[in-house]
Each structure stands twice: as C-alpha cells, then as structure tokens.
C-alpha positions in Angstrom: -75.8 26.6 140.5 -73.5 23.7 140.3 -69.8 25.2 140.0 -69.3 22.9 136.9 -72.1 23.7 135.5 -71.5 27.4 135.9 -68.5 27.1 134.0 -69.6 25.0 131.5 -72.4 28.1 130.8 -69.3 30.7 131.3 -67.7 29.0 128.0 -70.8 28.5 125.9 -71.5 32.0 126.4 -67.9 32.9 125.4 -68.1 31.0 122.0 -68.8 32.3 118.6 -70.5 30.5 116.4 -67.6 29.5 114.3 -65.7 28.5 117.4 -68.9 26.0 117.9 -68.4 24.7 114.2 -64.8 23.8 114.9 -65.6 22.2 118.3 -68.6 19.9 116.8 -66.0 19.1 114.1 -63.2 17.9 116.9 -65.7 16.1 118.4 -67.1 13.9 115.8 -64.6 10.9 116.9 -66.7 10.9 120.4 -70.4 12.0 119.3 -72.4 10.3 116.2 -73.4 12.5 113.3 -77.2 13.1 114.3 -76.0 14.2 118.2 -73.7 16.5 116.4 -76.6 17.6 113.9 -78.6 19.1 116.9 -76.5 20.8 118.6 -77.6 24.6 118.5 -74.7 25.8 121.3 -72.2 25.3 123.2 -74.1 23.7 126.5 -76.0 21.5 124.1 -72.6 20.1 122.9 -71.5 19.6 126.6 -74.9 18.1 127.5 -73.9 15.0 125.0 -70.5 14.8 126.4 -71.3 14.4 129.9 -74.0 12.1 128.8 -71.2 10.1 127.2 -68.8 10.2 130.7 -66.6 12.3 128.3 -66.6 15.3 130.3 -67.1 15.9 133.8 -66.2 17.8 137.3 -63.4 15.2 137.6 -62.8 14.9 133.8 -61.9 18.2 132.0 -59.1 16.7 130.0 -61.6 17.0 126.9 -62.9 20.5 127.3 -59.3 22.0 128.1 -58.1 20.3 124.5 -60.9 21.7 123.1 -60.2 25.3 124.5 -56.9 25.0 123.9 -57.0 24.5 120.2 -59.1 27.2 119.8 -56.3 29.4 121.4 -59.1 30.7 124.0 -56.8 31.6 126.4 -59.7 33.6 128.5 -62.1 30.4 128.8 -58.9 28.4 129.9 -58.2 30.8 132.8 -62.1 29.9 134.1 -61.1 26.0 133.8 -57.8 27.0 135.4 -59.7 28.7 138.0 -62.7 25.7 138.8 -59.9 23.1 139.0 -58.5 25.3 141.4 -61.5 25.5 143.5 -62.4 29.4 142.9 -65.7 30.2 143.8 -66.4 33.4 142.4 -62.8 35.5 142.4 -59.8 33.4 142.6 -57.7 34.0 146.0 -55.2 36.5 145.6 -52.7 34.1 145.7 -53.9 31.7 142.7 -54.5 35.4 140.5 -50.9 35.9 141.2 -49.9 32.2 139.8 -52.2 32.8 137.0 -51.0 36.1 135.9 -47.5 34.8 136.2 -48.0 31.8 133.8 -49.5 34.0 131.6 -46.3 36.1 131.7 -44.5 33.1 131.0 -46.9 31.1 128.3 -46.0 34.2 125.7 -42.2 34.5 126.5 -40.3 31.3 127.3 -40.8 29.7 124.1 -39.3 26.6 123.1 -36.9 26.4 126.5 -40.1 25.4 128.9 -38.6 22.3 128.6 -35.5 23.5 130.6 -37.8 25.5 133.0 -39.8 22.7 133.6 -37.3 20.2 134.1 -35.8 23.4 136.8 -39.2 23.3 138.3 -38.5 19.1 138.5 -41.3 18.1 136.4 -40.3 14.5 134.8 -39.2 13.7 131.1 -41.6 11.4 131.3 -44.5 13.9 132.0 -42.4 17.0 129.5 -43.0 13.9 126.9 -46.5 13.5 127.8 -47.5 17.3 127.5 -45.6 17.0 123.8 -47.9 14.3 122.5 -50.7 16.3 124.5 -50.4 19.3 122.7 -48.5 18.5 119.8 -48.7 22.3 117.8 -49.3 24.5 120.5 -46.7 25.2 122.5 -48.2 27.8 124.8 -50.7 25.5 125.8 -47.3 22.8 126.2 -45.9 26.1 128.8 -48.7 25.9 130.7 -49.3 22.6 131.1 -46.1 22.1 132.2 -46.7 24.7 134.8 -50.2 23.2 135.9 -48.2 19.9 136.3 -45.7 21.8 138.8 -48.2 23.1 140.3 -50.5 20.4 141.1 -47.7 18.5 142.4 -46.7 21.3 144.9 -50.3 22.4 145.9 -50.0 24.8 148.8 -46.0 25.0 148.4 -46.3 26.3 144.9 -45.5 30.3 144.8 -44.4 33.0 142.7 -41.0 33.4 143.9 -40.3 29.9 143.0 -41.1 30.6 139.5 -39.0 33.4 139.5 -36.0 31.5 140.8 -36.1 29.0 138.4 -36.4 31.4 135.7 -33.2 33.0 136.6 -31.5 29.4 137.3 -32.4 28.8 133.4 -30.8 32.1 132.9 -34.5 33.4 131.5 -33.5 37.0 132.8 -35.9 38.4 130.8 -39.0 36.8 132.1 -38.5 36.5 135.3 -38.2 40.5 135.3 -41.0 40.4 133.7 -42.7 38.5 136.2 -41.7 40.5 139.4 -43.0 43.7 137.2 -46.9 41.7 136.9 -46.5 40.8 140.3 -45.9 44.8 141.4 -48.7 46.4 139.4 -50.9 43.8 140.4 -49.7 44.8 144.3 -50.2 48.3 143.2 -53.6 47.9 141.7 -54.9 45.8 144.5 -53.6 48.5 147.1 -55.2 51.2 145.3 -58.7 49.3 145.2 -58.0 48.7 149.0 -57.6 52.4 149.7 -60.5 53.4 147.3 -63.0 51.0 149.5 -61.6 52.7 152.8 -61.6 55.9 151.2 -65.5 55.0 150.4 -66.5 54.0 153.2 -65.0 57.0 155.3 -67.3 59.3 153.0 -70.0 57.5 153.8 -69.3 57.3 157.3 -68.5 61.4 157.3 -71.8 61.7 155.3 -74.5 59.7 157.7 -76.1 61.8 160.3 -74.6 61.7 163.6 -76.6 61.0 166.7 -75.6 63.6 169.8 -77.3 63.8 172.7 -80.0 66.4 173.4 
C-alpha cells in the first residue's frame, strides 16, 4: 500500500467516533454540508480532502492541525514518522529525536520560545508557529522543534538538543532527556541480547550433522 495511504488508515483506525464528530465539525469551512453528511469514518473524510487538493503526501499541514487539536499525540508521532520517511519502524536515530521532543513537548512550557531561538529558529517562524497553534502550546514545542529539525536534516541530533537546553539553563529537561536516551540504549541492548540469546538456543537445539 501507498505509505500515505497507510497512514491515513493508521489514524482513521485510531479515532473514536466523537473524535470524527469534532474533525467533520473543523472541517466544515473546506467541505459542503452534504460531503460532510456522508462521511461514516475517518478515511471517508480524507477521501473528500484529497479530492479537494486539501490534503496530500506533500500537504499534511491540514491533518497535523486536525490531530493536533484533538491532543492525539500518538497519531502525530505516525505523521511525524511518514514526513520523516519511516517505512515501518523509524531508524533508531529519528526514535531517539522523537522520544526526546516528547520529553521536551510536556516540560519546557512557555520558554520554547528561548529554546527555540537557542536552536536558531527565526522570530519570524516562532511568530508563525503562534498564530499556527494559537492554544496549544505543546503542539507550538514541537513545531518549533520540527522546524529545527527540518532545517538541519542529517545534522540534527540529540546532543544538540541537550546543549541548548542547558544554554537556556533548562537543567531539568535536558536531564531528563539524557535519562530517555539511556533507557532507551538500555532497552534496545537488552532486545539485542535477547535475539542473540534466541538464536543461540536455536542454534544449540538443531541437530547436528557429524560424519559417519
């Protein structure tokens, strides 16, 4: 299937039927009454807005304000995750990124701003993501990350974040940061040594071929 379209099934599937409600009703500026009328789920709702050019592989800027005011933060990881060109699991690095702006999104608060400006993201763009996102500011933290991001591609790590953190005087997060970078080393070791220690059993376990 079509990655785009996979993820567009991933979040219908994810929605509850009050969720649908509320996106049908934030939609009614871009889709006429009767489309909205007979729309049953979530795909049949993005059927009409790619039909419109309001949504598409190159276009998400609609679905991820439609996520995002419904505080989804789980279907806005798989968006994160198809802009980033994840197939499947993410690369170990981009899970790192993630899990650190998630980290981040709850505790920095109302000084992103001063991160982001650390991580040189323009006023000009910081004013942007306010009008984008005008009562949510987790969503406003991790746009502002996805903008850093995006400008420094392959460049873009962990330890930057942490550095900048710690230039803002954000002690607290950073620390927290390093300690959801650790257990994720920890965890992804452990699943390392449990596939070794797998196939070794099976290896000790298949019959062995001497000669006669």
């Amino acid at each position: 299937m079509d990655p785009f379209l996979a993820l567009l099934h991933s979040v219908s599937a994810g929605l509850s039927s009050g969720e649908l409600t509320d996106l049908k009703f934030l939609c009614r500026g871009c889709v006429g009454k009767r489309r909205l009328e007979g729309v049953r789920s979530g795909l049949d709702l993005f059927s009409v807005l790619l039909e419109q050019s309001a949504l598409g592989p190159d276009d998400t800027a609609l679905l991820r304000e439609l996520l995002a005011s419904l505080r989804r933060r789980d279907l806005l990881r798989l968006l994160d995750e198809f802009q980033a060109g994840a197939t499947g699991r993410a690369a170990p690095e981009e899970r790192d990124l993630q899990a650190a702006f998630d980290i981040i999104s709850d505790h920095v608060g109302k000084d992103w701003r001063r991160l982001a400006r650390q991580l040189k993201v323009s006023d000009s763009k910081i004013d942007a993501i306010e009008v984008k996102y005008p009562r949510n500011l987790t969503e406003q933290v991790r746009e502002s990350l996805r903008v850093w991001k995006n400008a420094h591609r392959e460049d873009a790590a962990v330890s930057h974040l942490v550095a900048a953190l710690r230039a803002c005087q954000l002690n607290l997060v950073a620390d927290l940061v390093e300690e959801g970078q650790q257990a994720c080393a920890l965890q992804s070791n452990g699943d390392t040594g449990h596939d070794s220690l797998s196939q070794m059993s099976w290896a000790s376990d298949a019959p062995s071929s001497t000669a006669s």
